[in-house]
ZABA-465242 format. One line per 3 residues: number of its first residue (from 0); their letters; for each residue x, y, z of C-alpha. Coordinates in steps of 0.05 Angstrom, whole numbers, padded with zeros to 5 digits. Layout:
N
NUM = A = X,Y,Z  ...
! end
This chain:
522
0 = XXX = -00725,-02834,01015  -00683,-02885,00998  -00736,-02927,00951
3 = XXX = -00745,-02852,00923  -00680,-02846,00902  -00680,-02924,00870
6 = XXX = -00726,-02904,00832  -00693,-02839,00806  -00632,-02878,00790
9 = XXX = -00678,-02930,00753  -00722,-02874,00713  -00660,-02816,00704
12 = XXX = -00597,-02844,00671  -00537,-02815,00719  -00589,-02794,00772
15 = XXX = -00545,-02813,00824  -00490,-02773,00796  -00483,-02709,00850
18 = XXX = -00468,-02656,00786  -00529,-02674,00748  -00564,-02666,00814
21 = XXX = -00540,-02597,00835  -00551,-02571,00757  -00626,-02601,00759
24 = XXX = -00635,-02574,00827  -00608,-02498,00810  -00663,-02514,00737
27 = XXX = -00714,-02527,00787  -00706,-02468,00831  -00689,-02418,00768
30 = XXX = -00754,-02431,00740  -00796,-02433,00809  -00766,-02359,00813
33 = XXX = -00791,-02345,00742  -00854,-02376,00744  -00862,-02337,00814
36 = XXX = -00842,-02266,00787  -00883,-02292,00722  -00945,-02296,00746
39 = XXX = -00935,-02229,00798  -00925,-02196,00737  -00988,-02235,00703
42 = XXX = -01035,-02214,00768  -01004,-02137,00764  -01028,-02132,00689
45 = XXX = -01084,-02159,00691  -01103,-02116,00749  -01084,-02061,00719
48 = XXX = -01116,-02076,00654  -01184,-02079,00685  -01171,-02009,00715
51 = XXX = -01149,-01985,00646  -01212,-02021,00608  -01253,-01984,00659
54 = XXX = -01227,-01920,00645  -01229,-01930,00564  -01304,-01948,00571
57 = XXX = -01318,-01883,00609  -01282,-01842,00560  -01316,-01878,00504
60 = XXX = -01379,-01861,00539  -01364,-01793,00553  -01343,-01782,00481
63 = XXX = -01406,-01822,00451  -01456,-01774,00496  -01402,-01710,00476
66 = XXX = -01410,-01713,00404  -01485,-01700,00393  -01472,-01635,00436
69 = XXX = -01417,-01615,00391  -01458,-01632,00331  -01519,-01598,00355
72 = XXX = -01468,-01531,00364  -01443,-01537,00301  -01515,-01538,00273
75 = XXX = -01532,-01483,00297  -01477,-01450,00283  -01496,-01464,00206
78 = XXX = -01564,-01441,00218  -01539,-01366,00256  -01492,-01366,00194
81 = XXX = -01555,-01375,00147  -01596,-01321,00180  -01541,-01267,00191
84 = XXX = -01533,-01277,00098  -01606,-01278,00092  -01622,-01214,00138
87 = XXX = -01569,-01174,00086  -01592,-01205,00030  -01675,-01179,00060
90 = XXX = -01628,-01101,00059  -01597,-01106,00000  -01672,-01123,-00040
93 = XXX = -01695,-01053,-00011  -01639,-01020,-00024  -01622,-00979,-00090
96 = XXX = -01548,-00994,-00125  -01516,-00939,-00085  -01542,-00960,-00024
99 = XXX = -01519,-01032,-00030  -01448,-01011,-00020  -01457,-00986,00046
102 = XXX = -01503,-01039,00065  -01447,-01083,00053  -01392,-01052,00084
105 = XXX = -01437,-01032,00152  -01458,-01119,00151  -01385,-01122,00153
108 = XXX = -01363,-01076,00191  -01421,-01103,00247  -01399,-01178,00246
111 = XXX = -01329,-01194,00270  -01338,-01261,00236  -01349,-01239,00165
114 = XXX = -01286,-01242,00125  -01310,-01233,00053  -01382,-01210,00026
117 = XXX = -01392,-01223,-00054  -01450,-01207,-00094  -01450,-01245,-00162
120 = XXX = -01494,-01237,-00226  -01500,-01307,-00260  -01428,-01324,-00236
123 = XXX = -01402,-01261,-00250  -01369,-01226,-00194  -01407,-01153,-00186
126 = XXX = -01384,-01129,-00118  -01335,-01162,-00065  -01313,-01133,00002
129 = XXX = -01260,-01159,00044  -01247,-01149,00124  -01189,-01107,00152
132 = XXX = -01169,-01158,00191  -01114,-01195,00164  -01127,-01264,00200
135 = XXX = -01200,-01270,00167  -01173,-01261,00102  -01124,-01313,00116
138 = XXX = -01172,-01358,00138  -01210,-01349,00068  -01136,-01360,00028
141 = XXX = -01124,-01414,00076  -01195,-01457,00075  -01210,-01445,00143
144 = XXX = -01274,-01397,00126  -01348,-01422,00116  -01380,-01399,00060
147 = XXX = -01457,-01379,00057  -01490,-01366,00007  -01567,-01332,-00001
150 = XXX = -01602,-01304,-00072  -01620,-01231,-00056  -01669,-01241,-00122
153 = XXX = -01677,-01275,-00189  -01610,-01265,-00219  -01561,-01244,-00166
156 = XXX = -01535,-01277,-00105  -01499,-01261,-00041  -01438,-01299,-00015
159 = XXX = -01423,-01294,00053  -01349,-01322,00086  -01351,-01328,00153
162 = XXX = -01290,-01347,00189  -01283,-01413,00237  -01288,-01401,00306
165 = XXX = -01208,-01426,00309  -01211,-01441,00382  -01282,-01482,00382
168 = XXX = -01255,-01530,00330  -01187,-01541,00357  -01217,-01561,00416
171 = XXX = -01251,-01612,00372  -01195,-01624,00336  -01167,-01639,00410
174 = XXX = -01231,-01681,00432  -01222,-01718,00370  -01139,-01738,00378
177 = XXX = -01164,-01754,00455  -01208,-01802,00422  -01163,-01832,00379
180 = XXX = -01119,-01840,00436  -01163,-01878,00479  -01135,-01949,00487
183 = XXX = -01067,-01928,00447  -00996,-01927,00474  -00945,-01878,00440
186 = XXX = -00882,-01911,00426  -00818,-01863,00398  -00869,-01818,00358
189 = XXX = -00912,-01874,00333  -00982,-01895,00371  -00993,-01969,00376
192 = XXX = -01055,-02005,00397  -01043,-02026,00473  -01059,-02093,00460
195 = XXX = -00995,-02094,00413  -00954,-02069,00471  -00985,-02109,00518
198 = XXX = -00967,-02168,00467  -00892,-02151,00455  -00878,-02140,00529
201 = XXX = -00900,-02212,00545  -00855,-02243,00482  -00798,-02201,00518
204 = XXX = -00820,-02225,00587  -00822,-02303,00559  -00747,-02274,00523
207 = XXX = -00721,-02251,00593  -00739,-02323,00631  -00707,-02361,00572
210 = XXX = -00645,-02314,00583  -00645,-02335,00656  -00664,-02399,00652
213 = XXX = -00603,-02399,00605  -00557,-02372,00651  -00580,-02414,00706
216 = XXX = -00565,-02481,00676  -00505,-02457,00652  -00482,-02428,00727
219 = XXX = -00516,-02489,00748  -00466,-02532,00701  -00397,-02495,00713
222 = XXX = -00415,-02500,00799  -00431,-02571,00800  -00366,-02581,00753
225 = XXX = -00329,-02542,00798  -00360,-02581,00864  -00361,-02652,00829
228 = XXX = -00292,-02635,00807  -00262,-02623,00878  -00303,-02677,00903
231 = XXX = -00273,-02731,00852  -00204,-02709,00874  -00214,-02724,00944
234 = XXX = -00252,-02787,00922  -00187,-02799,00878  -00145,-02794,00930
237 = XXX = -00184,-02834,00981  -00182,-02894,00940  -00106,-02890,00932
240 = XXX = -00110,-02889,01003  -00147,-02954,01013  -00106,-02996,00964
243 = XXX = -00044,-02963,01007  -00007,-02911,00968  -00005,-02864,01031
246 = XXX = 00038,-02810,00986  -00019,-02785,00958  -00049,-02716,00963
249 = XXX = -00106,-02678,00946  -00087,-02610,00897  -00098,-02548,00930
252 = XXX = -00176,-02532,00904  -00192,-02470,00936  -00209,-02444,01004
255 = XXX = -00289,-02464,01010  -00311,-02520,01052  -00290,-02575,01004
258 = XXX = -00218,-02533,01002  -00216,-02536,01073  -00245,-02618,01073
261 = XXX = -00184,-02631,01026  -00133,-02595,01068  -00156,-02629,01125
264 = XXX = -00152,-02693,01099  -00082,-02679,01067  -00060,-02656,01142
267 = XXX = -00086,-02724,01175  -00055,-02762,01110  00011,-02726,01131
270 = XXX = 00004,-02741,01206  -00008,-02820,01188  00042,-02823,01146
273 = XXX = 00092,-02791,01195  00059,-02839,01251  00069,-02886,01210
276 = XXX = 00145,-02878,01199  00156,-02869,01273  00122,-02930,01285
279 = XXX = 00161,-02962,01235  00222,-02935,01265  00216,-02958,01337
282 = XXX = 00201,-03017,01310  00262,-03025,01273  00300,-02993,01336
285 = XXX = 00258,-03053,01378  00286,-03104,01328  00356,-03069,01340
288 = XXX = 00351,-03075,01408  00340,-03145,01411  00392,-03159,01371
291 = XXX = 00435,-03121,01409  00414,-03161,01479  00427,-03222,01448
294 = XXX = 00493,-03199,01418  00517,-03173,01493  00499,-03231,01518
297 = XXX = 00539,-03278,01467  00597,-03231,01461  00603,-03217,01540
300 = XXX = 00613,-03293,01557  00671,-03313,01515  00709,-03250,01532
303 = XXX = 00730,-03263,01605  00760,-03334,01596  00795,-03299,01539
306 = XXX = 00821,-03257,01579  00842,-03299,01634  00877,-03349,01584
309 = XXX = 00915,-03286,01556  00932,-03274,01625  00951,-03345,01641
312 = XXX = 00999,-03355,01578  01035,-03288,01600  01044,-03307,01680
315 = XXX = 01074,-03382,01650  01130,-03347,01611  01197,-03379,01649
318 = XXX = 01235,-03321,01606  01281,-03369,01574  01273,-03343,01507
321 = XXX = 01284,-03273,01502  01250,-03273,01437  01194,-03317,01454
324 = XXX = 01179,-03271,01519  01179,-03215,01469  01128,-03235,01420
327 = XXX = 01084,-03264,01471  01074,-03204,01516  01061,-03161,01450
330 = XXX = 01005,-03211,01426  00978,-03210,01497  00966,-03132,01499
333 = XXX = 00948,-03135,01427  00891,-03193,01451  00873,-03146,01513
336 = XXX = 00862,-03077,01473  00815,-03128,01434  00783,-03149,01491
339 = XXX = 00777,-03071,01516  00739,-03051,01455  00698,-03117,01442
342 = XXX = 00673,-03099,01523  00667,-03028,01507  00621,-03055,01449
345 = XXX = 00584,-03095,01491  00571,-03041,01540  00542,-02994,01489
348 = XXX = 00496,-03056,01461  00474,-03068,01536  00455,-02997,01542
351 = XXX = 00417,-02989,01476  00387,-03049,01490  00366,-03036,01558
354 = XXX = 00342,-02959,01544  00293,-02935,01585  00217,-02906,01570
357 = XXX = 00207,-02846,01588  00177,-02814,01654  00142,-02755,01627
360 = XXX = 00132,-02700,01680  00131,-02627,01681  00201,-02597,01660
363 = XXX = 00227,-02540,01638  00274,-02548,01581  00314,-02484,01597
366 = XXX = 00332,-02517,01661  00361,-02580,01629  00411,-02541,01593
369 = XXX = 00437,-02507,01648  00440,-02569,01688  00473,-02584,01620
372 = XXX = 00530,-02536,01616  00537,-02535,01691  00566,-02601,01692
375 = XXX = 00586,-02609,01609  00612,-02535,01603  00684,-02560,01580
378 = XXX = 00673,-02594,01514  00756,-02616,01516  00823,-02604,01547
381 = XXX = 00834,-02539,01498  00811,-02481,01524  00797,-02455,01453
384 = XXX = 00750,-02500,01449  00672,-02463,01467  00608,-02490,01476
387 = XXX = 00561,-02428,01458  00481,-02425,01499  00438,-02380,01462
390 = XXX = 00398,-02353,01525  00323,-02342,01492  00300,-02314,01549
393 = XXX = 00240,-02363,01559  00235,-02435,01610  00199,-02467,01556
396 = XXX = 00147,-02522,01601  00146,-02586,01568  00120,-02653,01589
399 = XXX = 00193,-02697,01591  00253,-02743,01628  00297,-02705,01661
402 = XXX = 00352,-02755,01658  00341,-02782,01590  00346,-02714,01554
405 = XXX = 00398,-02692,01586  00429,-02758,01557  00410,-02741,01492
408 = XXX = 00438,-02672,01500  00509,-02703,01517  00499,-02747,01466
411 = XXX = 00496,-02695,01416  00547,-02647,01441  00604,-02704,01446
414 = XXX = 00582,-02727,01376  00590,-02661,01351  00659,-02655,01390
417 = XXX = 00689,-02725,01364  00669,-02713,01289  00708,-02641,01285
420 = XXX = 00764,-02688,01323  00760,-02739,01279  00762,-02679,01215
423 = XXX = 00822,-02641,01250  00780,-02573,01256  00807,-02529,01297
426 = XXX = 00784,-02500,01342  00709,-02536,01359  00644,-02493,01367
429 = XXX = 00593,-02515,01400  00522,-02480,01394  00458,-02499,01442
432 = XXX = 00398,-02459,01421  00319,-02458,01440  00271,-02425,01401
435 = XXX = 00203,-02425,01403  00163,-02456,01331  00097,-02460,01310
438 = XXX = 00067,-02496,01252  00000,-02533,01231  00014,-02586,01283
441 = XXX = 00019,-02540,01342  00070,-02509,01384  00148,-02540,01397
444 = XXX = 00202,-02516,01428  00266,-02528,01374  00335,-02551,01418
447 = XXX = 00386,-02546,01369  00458,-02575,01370  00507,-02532,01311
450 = XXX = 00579,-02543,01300  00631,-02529,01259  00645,-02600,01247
453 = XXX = 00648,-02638,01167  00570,-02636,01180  00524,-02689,01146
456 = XXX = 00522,-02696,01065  00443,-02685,01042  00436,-02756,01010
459 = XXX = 00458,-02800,01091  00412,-02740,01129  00346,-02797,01131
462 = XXX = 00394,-02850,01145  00440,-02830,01200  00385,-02837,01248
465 = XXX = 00388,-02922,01237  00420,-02963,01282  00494,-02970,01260
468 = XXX = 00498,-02920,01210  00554,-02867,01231  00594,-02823,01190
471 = XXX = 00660,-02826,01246  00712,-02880,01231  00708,-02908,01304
474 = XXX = 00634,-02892,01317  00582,-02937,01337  00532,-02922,01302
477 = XXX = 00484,-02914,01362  00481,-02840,01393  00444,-02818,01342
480 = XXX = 00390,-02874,01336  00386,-02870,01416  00372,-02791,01412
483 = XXX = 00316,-02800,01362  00275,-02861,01405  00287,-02812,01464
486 = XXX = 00250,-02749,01419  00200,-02796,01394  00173,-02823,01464
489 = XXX = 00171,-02749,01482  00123,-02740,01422  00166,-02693,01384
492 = XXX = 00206,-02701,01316  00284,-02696,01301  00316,-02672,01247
495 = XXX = 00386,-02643,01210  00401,-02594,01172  00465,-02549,01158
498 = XXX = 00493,-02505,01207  00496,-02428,01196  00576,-02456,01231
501 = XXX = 00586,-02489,01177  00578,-02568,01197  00511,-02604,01224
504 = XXX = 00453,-02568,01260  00410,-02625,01297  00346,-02605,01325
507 = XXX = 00292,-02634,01369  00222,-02613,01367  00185,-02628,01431
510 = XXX = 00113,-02599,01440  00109,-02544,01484  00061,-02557,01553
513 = XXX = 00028,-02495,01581  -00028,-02538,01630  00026,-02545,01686
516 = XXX = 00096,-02525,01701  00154,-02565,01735  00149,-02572,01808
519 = XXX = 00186,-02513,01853  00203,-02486,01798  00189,-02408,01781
! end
């Protein structure tokens, strides 16, 4: 097969090409169906046309040994005709002249046939009697009468019409016609030879094939377009793929199986390119936390002889100088609230840098919030100030750390708490929600965080998720970064969005686990 199709591509230009392929292939089987249904329809006539020759050649036969009969009847027709004239004419020579009369009208009066009796003298008209009937004399006016003629002596002679026997020669006036018609074919009044018809319907047959021969290459043409089109466009966007340009997708190009080939591949392009910015971002949140190690580690050391020189310079103050004393203990607690936050720095680098992975086991996320808001149910020291749960009614089994998203949960909460401080809103709400979510990537279980807080302006919403990018005056920059690695080790996918409260909704999306269930729980 594959020296076969060498060879094509050597002996066809743009053999290989899959359009030209399909169109030659839909040719080929067009005209296998025509050729097929041609020669059926050859076999049929020409079976038929040998039953139809047959029966011409018998009713040429029958015809050829019918006509002496008929001419043999008419013959002696003539010759009764002849002897009735010449048996009056015998009467009228013994006859006087006023017997001839009567011997004329008894002759007619005796045969029905007779229509008009003459007797002429040298072409001149002596006597002439007509029938009664009215249809023999109008078969005389009319030409349908034979006329017989006898000399009754020397100078006169008898003319006899007798009229045709009407129903003996329409019958061969019908014999004849079924003659004619033998091997004919009446077409809208007019009678054709057969072999005419038999000619035109073969042009229109050879007419029809060319029509769908016609219409085949040109289906052929606009379905290999249409397939060769869709297939370039996933080609198209395959190759982008390969040189790197992983934002390309394939235009929606219908719902058949190349339809569903290009949806599928734009779904697995979307998947990559969303595995490949998480991987991107724990590796950037892997860099961070380095960094941050390293920084603990150099910032922790200097900060307790700091401290203890601070201390030292304070306890060796005799008092002498009142104003000495003065500014000395106010640099000292200005040097120690410096050494308070640069530790409380520290301590948050140590923990981001030392986060844990996560111990995925069967949970229930429903549970976690009410752990939650059994311990966290007092967001501050105002009693105006509520933390809302949406109950939805469902446990919601997911594969998770306890520990670690309930830390992301507080996380959230106190951010949301600290930003509507921080913006002087009055008083704080606090919404938890679950809701189940389905989309093209499965089932998730959405835990959102709303507030009434400033929220998050559209243009920092991809970028408050980095390490050290915070929209508080005194945050750190971390919470938020910390909450996403947690959602990302759990499989899921984070997000913001505004809040129907009016600040920041922040949602996690962790996959929903139906195979198992938390331990003891019910």
């Amino acid at each position: 097969m594959p020296g076969l199709r060498q060879k094509l591509d050597t002996l066809v230009p743009f053999w290989g090409r899959l359009e030209l392929r399909l169109t030659m292939a839909l040719v080929a089987l067009s005209t296998l169906c025509v050729g097929a249904s041609s020669y059926l329809v050859y076999l049929t006539s020409q079976y038929f046309e040998s039953i139809v020759s047959e029966q011409i050649i018998a009713g040429n036969e029958a015809a050829e040994h019918a006509r002496p009969f008929y001419g043999r009847f008419v013959e002696a027709k003539r010759e009764a005709f002849n002897a009735r004239v010449e048996t009056i004419a015998v009467r009228l020579q013994h006859s006087n002249g006023s017997e001839e009369l009567d011997v004329l009208e008894e002759s007619l009066g005796r045969d029905a046939e007779i229509a008009r009796i003459e007797i002429r003298d040298e072409g001149q008209r002596l006597r002439r009697i007509d029938s009664s009937r009215a249809e023999l004399l109008l078969s005389v006016e009319n030409g349908n009468a034979v006329p017989v003629s006898q000399m009754i002596d020397s100078h006169r002679e008898l003319r006899v019409w007798f009229a045709r026997d009407l129903i003996s020669d329409l019958e061969y006036q019908t014999f004849g016609a079924s003659l004619r018609r033998l091997g004919t074919v009446e077409l809208d009044g007019v009678r054709v030879d057969r072999k005419q018809v038999e000619s035109g319907l073969w042009l229109a047959m050879l007419a029809a094939n060319g029509l769908v021969l016609t219409v085949a290459v040109t289906i052929g043409l606009i379905l290999a377009r249409s397939m060769t089109r869709k297939a370039s466009e996933i080609a198209r966007v395959m190759n982008q793929v390969t040189q790197g340009n992983l934002d390309a997708r394939v235009l929606r190009i219908g719902d058949d199986e190349l339809g569903r080939l290009a949806q599928s591949l734009n779904q697995m392009l979307d998947e990559l390119d969303e595995a490949r910015q998480t991987l991107a971002y724990l590796q950037r949140i892997e860099v961070w936390q380095e960094m941050a190690r390293r920084l603990a580690h150099e910032i922790k050391n200097p900060l307790t002889p700091i401290q203890l020189a601070v201390q030292q310079l304070r306890e060796k103050d005799n008092g002498q100088d009142p104003q000495f004393s003065a500014m000395l203990r106010e640099s000292v607690e200005i040097i120690e609230d410096e050494v308070d936050g640069m530790r409380r720095l520290v301590t948050n680098f140590s923990q981001f840098s030392r986060l844990p992975d996560a111990q995925l086991a069967p949970i229930e996320l429903a549970a976690i919030v009410r752990d939650f808001v059994r311990v966290y149910g007092s967001i501050s020291e105002h009693d105006e100030d509520r933390l809302v749960v949406e109950d939805a009614g469902e446990k919601f089994p997911i594969l998770g750390d306890r520990q670690l998203l309930k830390h992301s949960l507080v996380n959230l909460v106190e951010n949301a708490v600290l930003s509507a401080q921080e913006s002087q809103i009055k008083p704080i709400r606090v919404e938890i929600g679950l809701a189940r979510n389905i989309d093209s990537h499965g089932e998730w279980v959405e835990l959102s965080v709303s507030d009434n807080g400033p929220g998050v302006d559209a243009s920092k919403r991809e970028s408050i998720f980095e390490p050290y990018e915070t929209s508080r005056s005194e945050g750190s920059g971390l919470g938020l970064a910390i909450v996403k690695k947690i959602v990302l080790d759990h499989g899921g996918r984070m997000g913001v969005s505004e809040s129907s409260l009016g600040g920041a909704r922040f949602s996690l999306f962790l996959p929903i686990n139906h195979q198992s269930t938390e331990p003891g729980s019910t």
